[in-house]
gemmi code that builds the backbone of each chain (N, CA, C; Angstrom):
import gemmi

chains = {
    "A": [
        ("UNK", (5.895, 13.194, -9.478), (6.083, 13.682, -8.115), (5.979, 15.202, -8.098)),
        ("UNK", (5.337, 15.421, -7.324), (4.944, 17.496, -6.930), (6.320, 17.739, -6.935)),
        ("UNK", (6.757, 19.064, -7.409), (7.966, 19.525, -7.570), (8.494, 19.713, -5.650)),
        ("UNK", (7.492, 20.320, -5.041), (8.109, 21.243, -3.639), (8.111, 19.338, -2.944)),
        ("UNK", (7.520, 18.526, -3.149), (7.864, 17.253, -2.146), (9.341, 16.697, -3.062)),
        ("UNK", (9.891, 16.816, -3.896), (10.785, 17.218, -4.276), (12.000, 17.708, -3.785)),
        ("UNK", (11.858, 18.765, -3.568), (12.647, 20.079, -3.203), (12.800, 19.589, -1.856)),
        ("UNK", (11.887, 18.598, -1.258), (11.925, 19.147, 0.055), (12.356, 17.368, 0.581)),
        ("UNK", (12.425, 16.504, -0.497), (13.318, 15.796, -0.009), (15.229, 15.895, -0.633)),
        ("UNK", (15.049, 16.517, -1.159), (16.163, 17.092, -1.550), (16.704, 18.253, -0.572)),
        ("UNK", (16.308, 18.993, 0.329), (16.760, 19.528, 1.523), (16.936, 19.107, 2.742)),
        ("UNK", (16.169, 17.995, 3.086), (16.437, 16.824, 3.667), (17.729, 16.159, 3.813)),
        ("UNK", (17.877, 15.369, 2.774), (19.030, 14.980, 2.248), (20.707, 15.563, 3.059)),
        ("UNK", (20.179, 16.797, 1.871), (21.214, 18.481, 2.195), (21.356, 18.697, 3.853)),
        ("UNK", (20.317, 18.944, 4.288), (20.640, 18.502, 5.916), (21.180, 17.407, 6.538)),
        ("UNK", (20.931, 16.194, 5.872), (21.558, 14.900, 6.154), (22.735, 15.185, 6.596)),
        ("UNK", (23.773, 15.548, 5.144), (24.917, 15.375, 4.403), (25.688, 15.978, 5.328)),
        ("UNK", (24.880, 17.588, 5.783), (26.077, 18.237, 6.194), (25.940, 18.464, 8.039)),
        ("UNK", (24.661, 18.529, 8.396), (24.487, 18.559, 9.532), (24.071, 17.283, 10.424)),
        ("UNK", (24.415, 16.331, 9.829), (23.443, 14.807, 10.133), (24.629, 14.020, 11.196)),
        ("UNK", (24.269, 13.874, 12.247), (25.618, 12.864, 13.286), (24.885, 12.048, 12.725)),
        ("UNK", (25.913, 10.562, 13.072), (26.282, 9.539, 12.573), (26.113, 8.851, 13.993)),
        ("UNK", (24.643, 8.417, 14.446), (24.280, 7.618, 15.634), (24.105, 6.144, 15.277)),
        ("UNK", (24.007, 5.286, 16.268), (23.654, 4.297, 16.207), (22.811, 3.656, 17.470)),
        ("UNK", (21.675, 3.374, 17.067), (20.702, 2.813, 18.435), (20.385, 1.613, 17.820)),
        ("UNK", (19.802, 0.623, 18.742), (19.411, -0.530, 18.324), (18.190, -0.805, 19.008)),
        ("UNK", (17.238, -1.584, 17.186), (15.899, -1.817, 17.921), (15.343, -2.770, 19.099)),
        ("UNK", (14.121, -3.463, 19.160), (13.769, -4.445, 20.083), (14.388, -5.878, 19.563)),
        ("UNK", (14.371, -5.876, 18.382), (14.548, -7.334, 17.883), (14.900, -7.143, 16.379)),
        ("UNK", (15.008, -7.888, 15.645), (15.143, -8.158, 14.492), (13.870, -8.263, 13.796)),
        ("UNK", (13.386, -8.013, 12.607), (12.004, -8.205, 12.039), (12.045, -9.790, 11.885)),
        ("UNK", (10.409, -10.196, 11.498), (10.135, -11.386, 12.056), (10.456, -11.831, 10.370)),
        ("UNK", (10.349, -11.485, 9.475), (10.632, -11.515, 7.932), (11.893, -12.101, 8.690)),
        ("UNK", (13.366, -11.523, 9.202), (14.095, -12.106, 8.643), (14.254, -13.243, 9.855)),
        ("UNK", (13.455, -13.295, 10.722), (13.260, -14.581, 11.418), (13.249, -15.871, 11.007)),
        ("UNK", (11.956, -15.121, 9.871), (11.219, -16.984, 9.182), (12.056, -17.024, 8.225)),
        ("UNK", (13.361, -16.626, 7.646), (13.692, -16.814, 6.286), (15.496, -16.940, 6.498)),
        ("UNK", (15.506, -18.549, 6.790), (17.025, -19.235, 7.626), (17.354, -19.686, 5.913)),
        ("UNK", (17.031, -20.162, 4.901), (18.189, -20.552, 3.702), (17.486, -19.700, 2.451)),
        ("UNK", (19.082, -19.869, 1.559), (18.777, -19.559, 0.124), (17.441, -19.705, -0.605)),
        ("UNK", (16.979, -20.918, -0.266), (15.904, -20.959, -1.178), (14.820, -20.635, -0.397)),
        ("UNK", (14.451, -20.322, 0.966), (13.570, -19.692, 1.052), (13.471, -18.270, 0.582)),
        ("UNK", (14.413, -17.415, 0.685), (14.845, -16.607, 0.474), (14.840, -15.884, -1.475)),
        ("UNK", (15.432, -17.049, -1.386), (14.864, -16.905, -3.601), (13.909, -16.962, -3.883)),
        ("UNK", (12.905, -17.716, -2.703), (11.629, -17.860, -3.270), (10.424, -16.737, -2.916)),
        ("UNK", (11.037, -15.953, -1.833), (10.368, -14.949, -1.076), (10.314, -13.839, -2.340)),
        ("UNK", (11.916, -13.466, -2.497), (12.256, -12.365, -3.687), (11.725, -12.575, -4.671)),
        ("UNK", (11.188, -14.011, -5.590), (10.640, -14.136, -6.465), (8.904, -13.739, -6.410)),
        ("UNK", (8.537, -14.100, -5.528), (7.041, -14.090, -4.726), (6.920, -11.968, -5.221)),
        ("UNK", (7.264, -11.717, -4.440), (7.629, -10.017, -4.606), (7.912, -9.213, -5.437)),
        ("UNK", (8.570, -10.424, -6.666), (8.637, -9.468, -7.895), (7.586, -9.540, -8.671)),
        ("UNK", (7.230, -11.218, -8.446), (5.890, -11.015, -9.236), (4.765, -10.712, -8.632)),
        ("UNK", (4.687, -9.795, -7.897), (3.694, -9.871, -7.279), (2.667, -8.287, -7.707)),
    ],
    "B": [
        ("UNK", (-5.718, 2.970, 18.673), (-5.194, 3.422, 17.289), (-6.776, 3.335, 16.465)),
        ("UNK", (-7.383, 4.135, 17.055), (-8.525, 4.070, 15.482), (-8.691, 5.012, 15.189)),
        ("UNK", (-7.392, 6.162, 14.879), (-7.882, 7.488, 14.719), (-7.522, 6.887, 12.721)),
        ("UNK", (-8.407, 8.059, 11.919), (-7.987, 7.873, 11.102), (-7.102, 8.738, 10.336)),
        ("UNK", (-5.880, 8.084, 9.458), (-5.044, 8.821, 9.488), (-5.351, 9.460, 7.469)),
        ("UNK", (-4.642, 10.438, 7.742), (-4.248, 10.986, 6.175), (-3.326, 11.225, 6.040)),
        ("UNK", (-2.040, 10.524, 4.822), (-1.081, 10.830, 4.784), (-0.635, 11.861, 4.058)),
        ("UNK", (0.191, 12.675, 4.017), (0.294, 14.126, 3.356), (1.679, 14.549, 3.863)),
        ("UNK", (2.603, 14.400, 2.657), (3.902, 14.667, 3.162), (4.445, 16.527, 3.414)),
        ("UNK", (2.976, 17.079, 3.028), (3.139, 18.640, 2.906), (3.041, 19.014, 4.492)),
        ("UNK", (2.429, 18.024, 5.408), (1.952, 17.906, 6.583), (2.638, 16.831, 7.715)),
        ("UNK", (4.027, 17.522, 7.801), (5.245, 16.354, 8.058), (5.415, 17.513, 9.685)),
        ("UNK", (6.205, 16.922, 10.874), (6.898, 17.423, 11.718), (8.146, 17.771, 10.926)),
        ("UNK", (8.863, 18.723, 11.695), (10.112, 19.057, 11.237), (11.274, 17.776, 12.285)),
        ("UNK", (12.187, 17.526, 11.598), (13.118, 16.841, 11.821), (14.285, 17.328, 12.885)),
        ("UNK", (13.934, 16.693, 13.793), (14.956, 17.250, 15.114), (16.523, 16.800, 14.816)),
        ("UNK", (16.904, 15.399, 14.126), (18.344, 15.069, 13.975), (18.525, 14.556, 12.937)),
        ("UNK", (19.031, 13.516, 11.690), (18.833, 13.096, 10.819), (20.361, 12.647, 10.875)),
        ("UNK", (20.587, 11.457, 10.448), (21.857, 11.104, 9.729), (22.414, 10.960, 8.971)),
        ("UNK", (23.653, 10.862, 8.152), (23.900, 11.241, 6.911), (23.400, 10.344, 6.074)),
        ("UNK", (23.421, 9.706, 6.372), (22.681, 8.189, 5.603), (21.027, 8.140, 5.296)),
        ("UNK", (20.537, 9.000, 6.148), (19.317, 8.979, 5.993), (18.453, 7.748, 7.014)),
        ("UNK", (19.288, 6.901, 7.383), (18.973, 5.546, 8.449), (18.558, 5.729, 9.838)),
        ("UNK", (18.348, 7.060, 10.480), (18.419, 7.331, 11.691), (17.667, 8.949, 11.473)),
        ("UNK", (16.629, 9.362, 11.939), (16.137, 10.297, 11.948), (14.930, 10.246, 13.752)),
        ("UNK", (15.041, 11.490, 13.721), (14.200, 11.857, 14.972), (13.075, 12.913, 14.990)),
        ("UNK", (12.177, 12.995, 15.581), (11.772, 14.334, 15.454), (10.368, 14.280, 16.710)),
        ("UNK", (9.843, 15.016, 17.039), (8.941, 15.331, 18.296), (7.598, 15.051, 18.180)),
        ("UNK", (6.619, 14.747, 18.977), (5.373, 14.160, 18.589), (5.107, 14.773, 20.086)),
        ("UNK", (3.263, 15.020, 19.795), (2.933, 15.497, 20.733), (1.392, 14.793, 21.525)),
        ("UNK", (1.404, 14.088, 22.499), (0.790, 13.302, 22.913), (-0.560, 14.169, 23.157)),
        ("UNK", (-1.805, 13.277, 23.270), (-3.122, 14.008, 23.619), (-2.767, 14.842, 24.999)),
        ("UNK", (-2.127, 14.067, 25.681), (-1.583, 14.520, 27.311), (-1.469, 16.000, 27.379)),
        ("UNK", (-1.008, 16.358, 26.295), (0.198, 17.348, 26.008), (1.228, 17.699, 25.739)),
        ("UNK", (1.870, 15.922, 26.498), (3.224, 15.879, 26.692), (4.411, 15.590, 25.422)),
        ("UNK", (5.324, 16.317, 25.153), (6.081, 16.471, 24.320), (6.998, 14.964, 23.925)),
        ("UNK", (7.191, 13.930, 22.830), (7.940, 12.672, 23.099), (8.504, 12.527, 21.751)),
        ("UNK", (9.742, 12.271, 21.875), (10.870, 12.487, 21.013), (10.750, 10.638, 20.367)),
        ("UNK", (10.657, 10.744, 19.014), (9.777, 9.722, 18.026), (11.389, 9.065, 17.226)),
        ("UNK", (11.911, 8.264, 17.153), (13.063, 7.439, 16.255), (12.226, 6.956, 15.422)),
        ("UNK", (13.161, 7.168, 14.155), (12.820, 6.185, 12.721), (14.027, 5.734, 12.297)),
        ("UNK", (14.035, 4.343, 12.403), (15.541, 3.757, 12.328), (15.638, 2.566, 11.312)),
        ("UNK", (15.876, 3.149, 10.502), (16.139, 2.033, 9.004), (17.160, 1.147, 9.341)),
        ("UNK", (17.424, -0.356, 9.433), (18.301, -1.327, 9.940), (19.555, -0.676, 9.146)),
        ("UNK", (20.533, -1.212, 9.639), (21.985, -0.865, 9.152), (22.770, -1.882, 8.493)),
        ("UNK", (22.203, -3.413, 8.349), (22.621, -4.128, 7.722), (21.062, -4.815, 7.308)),
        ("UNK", (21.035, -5.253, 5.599), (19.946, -6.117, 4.993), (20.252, -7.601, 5.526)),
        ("UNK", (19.038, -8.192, 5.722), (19.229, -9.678, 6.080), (20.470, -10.221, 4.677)),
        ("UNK", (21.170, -11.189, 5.683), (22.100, -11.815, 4.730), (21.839, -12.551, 3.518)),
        ("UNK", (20.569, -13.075, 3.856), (19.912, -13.935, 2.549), (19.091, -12.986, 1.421)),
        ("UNK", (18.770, -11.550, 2.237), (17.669, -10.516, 1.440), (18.627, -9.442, 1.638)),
        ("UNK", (19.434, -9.244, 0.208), (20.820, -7.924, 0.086), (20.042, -6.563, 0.082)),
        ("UNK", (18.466, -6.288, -0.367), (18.124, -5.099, -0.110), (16.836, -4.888, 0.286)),
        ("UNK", (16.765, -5.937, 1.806), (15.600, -5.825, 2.274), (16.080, -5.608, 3.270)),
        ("UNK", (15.442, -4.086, 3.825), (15.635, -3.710, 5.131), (14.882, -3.217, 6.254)),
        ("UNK", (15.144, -3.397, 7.859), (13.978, -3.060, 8.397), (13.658, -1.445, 8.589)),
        ("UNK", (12.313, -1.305, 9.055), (12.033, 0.101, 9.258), (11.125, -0.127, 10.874)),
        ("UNK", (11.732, 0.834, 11.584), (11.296, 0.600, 13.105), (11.282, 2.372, 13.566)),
        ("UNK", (10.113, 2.333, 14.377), (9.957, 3.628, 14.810), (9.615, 3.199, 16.196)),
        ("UNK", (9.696, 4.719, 17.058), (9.033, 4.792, 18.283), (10.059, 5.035, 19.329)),
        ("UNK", (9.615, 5.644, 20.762), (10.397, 6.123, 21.503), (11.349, 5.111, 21.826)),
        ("UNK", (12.554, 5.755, 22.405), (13.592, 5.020, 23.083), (12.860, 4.470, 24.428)),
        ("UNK", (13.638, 3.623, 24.806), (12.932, 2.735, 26.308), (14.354, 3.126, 26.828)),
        ("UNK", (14.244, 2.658, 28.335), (15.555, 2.847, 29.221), (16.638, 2.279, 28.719)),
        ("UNK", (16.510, 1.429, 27.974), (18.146, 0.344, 27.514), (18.294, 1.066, 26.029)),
        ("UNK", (17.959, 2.038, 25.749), (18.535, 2.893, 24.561), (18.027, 2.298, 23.612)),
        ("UNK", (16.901, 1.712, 23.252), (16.467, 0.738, 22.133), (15.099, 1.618, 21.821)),
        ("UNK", (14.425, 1.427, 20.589), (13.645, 1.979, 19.862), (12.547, 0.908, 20.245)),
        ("UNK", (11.061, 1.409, 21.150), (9.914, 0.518, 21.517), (9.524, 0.547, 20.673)),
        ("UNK", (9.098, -0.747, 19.543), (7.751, -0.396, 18.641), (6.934, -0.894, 18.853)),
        ("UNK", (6.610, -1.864, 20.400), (5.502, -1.703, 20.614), (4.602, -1.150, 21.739)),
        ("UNK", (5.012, 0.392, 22.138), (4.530, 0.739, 23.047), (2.860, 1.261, 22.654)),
        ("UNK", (2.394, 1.513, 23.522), (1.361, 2.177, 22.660), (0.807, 3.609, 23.174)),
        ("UNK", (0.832, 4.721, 22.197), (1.079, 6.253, 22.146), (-0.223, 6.554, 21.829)),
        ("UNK", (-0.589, 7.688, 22.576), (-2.300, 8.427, 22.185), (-1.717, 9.648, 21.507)),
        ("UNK", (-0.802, 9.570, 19.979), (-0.835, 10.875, 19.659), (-2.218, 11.668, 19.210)),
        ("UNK", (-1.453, 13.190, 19.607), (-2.294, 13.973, 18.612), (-2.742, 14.342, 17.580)),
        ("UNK", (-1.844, 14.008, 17.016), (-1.966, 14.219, 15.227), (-1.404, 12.851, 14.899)),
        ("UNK", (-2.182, 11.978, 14.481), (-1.278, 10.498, 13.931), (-0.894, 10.588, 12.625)),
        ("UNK", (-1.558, 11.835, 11.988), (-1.870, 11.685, 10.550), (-0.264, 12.363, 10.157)),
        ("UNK", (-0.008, 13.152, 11.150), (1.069, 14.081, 10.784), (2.453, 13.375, 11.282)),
        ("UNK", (2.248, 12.371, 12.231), (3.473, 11.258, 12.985), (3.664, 10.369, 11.574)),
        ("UNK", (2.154, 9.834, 11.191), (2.487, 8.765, 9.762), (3.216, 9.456, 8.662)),
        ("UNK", (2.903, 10.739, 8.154), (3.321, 11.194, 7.209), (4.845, 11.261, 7.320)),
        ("UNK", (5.077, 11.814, 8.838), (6.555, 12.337, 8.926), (7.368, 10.387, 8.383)),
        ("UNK", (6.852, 9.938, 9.565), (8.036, 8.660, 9.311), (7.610, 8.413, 7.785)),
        ("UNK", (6.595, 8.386, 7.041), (6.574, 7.547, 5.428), (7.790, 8.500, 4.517)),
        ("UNK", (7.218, 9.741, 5.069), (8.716, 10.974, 4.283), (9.733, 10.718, 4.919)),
        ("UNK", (10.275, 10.249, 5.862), (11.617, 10.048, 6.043), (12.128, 8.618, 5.278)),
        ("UNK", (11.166, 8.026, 5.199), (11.457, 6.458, 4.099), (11.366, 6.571, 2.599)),
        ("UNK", (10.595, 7.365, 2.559), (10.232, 8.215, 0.863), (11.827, 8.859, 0.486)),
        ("UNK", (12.279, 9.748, 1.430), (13.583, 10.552, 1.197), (14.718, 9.204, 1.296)),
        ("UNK", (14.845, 8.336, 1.974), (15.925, 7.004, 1.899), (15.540, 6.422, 0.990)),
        ("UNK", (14.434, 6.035, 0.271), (14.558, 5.297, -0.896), (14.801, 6.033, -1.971)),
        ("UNK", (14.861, 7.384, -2.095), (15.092, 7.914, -3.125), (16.218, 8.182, -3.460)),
        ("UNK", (17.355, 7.929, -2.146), (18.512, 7.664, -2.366), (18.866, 6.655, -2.659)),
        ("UNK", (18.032, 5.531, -2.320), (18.831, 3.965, -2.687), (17.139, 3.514, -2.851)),
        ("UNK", (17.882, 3.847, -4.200), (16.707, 3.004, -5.069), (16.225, 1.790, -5.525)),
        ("UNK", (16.929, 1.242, -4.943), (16.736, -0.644, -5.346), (16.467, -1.367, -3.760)),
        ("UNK", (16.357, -0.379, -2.811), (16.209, -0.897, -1.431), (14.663, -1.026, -1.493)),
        ("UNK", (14.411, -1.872, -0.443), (12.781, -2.602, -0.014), (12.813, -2.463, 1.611)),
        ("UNK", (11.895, -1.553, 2.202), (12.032, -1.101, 3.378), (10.488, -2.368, 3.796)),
        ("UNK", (10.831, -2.653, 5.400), (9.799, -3.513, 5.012), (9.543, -3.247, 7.110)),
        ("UNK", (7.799, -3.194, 7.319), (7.483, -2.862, 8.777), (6.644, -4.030, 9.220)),
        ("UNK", (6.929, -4.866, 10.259), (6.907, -5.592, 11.272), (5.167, -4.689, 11.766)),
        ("UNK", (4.125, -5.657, 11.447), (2.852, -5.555, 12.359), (3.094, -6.804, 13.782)),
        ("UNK", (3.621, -5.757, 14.766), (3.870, -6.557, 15.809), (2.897, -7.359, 16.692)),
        ("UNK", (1.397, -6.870, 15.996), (0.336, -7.499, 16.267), (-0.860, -7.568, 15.846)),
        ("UNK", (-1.936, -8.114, 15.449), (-2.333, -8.296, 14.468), (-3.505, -6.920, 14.747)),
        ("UNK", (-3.694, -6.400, 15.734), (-4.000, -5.100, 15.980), (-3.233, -4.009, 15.175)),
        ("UNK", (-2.206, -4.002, 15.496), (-1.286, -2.748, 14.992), (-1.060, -3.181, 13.335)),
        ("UNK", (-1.475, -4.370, 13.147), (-1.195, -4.796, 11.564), (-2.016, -4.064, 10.579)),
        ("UNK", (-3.113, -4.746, 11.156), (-4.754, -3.990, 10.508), (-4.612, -2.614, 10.620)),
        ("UNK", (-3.924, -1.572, 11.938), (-3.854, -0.484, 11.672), (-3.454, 0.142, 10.525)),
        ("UNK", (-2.405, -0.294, 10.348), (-1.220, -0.162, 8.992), (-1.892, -0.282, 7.973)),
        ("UNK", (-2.648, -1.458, 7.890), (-3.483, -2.228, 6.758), (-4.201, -0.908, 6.419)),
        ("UNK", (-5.387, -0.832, 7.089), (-6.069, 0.176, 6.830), (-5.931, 1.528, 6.673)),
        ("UNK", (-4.683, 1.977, 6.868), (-4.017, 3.148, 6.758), (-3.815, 3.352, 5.058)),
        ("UNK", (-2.982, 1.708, 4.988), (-2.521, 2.349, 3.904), (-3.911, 1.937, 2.623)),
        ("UNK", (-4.512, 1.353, 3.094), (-6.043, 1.182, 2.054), (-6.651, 2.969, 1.918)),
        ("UNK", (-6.979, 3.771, 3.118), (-7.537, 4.881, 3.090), (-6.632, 5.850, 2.295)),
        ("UNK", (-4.864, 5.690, 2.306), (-4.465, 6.647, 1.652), (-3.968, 5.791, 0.240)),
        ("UNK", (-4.448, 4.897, -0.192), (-4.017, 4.210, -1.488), (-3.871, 5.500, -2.679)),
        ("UNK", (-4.665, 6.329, -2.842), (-4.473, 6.792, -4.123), (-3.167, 7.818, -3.358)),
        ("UNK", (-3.071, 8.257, -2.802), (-1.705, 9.441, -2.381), (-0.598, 7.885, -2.071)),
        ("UNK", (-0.677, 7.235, -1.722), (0.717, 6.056, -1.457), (0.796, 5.896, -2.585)),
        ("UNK", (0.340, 5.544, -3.794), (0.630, 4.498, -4.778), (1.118, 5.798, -5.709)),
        ("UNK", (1.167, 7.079, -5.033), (2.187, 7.906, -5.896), (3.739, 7.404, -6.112)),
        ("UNK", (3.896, 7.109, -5.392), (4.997, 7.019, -4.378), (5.595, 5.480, -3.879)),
        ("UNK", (4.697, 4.927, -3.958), (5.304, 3.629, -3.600), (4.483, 2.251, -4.004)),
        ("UNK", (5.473, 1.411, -4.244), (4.658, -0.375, -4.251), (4.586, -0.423, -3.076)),
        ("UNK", (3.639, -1.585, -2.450), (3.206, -1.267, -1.238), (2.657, -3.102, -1.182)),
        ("UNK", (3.401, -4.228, -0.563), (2.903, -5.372, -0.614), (2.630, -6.089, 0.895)),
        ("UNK", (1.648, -6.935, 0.965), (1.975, -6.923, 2.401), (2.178, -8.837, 2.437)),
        ("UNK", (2.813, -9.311, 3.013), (3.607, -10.585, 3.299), (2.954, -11.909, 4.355)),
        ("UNK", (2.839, -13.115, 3.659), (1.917, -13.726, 4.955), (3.312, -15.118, 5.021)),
        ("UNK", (3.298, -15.778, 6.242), (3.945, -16.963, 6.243), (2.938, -17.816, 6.532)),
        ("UNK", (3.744, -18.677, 5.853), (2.530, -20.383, 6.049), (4.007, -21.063, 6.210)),
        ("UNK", (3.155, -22.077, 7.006), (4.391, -23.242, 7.638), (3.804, -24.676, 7.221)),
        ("UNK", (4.514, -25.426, 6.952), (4.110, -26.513, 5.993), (3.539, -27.935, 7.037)),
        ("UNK", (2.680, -28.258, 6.511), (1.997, -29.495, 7.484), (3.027, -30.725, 6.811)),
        ("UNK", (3.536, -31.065, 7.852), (4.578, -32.375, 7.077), (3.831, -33.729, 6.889)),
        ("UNK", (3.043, -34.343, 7.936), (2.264, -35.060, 7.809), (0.818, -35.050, 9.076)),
        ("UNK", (0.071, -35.631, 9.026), (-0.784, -35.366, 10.218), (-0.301, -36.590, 11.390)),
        ("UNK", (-0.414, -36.418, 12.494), (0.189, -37.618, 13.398), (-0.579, -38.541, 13.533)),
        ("UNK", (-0.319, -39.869, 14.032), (-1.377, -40.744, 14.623), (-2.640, -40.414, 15.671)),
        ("UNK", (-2.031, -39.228, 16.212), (-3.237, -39.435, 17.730), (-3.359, -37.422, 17.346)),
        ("UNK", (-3.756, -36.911, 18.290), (-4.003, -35.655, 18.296), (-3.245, -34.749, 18.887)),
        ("UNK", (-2.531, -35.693, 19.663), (-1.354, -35.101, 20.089), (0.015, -34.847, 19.425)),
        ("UNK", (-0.025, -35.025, 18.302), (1.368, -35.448, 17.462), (1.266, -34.123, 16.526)),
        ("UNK", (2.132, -33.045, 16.352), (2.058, -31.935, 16.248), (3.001, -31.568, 14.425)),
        ("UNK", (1.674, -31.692, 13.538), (2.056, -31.845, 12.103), (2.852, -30.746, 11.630)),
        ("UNK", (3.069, -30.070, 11.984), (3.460, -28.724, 11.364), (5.073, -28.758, 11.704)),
        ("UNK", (5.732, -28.230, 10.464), (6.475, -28.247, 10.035), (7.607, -26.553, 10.554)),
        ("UNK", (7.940, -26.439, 11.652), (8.250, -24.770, 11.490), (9.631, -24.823, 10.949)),
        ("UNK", (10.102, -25.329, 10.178), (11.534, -25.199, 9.741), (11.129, -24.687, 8.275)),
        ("UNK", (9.886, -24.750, 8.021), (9.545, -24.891, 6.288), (8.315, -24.238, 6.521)),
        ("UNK", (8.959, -22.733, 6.390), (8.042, -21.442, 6.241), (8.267, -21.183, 4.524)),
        ("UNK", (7.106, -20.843, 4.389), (6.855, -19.931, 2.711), (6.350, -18.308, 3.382)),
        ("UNK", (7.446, -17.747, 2.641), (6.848, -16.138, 3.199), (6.176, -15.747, 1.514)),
        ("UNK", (5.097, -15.184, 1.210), (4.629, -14.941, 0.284), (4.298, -13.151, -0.297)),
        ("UNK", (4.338, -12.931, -0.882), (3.947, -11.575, -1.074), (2.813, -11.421, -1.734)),
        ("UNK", (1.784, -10.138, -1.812), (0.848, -9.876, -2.129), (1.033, -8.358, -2.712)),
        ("UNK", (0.618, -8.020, -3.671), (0.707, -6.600, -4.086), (-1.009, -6.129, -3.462)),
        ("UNK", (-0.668, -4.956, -2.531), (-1.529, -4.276, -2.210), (-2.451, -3.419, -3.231)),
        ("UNK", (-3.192, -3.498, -3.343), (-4.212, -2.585, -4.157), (-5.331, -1.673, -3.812)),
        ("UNK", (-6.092, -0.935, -4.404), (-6.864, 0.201, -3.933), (-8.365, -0.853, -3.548)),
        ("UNK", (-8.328, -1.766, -4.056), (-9.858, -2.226, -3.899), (-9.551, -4.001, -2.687)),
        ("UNK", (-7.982, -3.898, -2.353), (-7.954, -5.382, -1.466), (-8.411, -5.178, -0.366)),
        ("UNK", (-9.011, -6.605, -0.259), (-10.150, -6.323, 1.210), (-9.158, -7.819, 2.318)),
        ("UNK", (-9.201, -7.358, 3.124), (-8.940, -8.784, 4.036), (-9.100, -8.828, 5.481)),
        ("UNK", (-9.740, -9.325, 6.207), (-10.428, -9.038, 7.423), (-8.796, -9.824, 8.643)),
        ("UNK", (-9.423, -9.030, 9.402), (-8.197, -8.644, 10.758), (-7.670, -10.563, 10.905)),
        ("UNK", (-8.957, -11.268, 10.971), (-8.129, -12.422, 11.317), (-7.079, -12.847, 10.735)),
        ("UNK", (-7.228, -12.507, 8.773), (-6.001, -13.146, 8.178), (-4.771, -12.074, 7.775)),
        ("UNK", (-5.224, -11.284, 8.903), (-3.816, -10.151, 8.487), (-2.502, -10.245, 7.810)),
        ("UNK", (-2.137, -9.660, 6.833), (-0.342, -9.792, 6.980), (0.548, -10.113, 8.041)),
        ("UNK", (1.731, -10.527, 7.590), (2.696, -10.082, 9.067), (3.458, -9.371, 8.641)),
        ("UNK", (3.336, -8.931, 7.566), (4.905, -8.093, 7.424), (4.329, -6.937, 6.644)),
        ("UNK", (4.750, -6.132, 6.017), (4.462, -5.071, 5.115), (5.610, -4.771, 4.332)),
        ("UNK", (6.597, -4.477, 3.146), (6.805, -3.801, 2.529), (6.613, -3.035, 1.300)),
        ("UNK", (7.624, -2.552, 1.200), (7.450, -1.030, 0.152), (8.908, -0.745, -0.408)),
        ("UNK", (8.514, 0.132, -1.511), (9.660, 0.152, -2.431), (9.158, 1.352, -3.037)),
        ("UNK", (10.097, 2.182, -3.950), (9.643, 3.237, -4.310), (8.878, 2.978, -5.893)),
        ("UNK", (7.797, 3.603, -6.220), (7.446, 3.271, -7.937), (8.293, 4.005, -8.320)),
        ("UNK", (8.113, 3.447, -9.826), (9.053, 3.548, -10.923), (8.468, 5.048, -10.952)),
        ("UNK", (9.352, 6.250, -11.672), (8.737, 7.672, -11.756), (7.945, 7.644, -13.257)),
        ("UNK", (7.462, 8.058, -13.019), (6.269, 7.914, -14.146), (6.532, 9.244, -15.205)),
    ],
}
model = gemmi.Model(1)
for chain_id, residues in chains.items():
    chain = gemmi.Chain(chain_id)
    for i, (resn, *xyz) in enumerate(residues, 1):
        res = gemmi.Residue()
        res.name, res.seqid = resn, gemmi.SeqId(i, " ")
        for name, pos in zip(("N", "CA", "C"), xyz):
            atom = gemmi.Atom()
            atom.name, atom.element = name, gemmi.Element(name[0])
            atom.pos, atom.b_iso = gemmi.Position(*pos), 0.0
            res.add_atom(atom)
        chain.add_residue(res)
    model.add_chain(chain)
structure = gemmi.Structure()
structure.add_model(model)
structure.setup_entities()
């Protein structure tokens, strides 16, 4: 990683931490990922899909 | 959306609000119009219950009911510099939570292919930086019916699948992804 994209998420951050309010908005919906994915084993099988992927 | 974009995090808007968390960031975009429009990037606040560090990533102006539109559709001016900003504000959250999987909703198979092709044109600058997979569901044919009217498909018994994106994957608009995520690479 370039040192200054770096630096410059690391000032980011630093702005977060100290100057950052603590909002909360809410989107349109929920993503459709976690729509289609109602049990465990779809779900184990998704995460597995992704690791090997 | 057929401008083409280049991503370049040296070539970011500056950040109008940010939260400590990194989950909530804002910053200004400037329409062909002229007109000045204040842009949300809002990382979900809880991972699906079944997926502990898969989370969503949603951008785009507020609408009247205080909610983040992602699917309005914006003639920015610089898209290249709107994409960069939101990928660096997800670049800077995963680098705090490093085992998280940020993952973006193609709300249509238009805006999918956008994405798609976005991130094909900037593959060698993304794949600094990130795995990058994009996700299809298939729904299972349970049996075929007697007549033609009898409707085989199964929607309780989705397979969501993943695909690792690559510099040379080709796939035409009809069989788009639906989903996209990303994760940060390992540092090399």
């Amino acid at each position: 990683m370039k040192e200054t994209i770096h630096n410059r998420v690391m000032a980011l951050v630093k702005k977060a931490r100290e100057q950052g309010k603590k909002q909360d908005i809410k989107t349109v919906s929920s993503s459709s990922l976690h729509q289609v994915i109602k049990t465990k084993e779809q779900a184990d099988r998704f995460m597995k899909s992704l690791k090997e992927a | 959306m057929a401008a083409r974009i280049k991503i370049d995090f040296d070539n970011v808007y500056d950040f109008e609000d940010i939260s400590p968390d990194l989950k909530l960031s804002s910053f200004i975009t400037r329409l062909e119009n002229g007109d000045e429009l204040p842009l949300k990037v809002k990382i979900s606040n809880y991972a699906h219950e079944l997926l502990p560090s898969v989370y969503n990533l949603a951008f785009g102006p507020l609408n009247k009911q205080g909610r983040i539109d992602d699917r309005v559709a914006l003639a920015h001016e610089d898209y290249s510099m709107v994409f960069s900003t939101i990928l660096f504000s997800a670049f800077a959250y995963l680098e705090q939570n490093r085992d998280h999987y940020l993952g973006i909703d193609g709300s249509d198979n238009t805006r999918a292919y956008f994405y798609f092709r976005a991130m094909i044109r900037n593959f060698d600058y993304l794949d600094r930086y990130f795995n990058m997979y994009g996700i299809k569901y298939f729904v299972r044919i349970s049996r075929f019916g007697r007549t033609q009217y009898d409707n085989p498909f199964d929607f309780e018994d989705i397979m969501s699948q993943a695909y690792k994106i690559t510099a040379d994957h080709r796939i035409s608009q009809d069989y788009m992804y639906n989903y996209f995520i990303f994760n940060l690479r390992d540092k090399r």
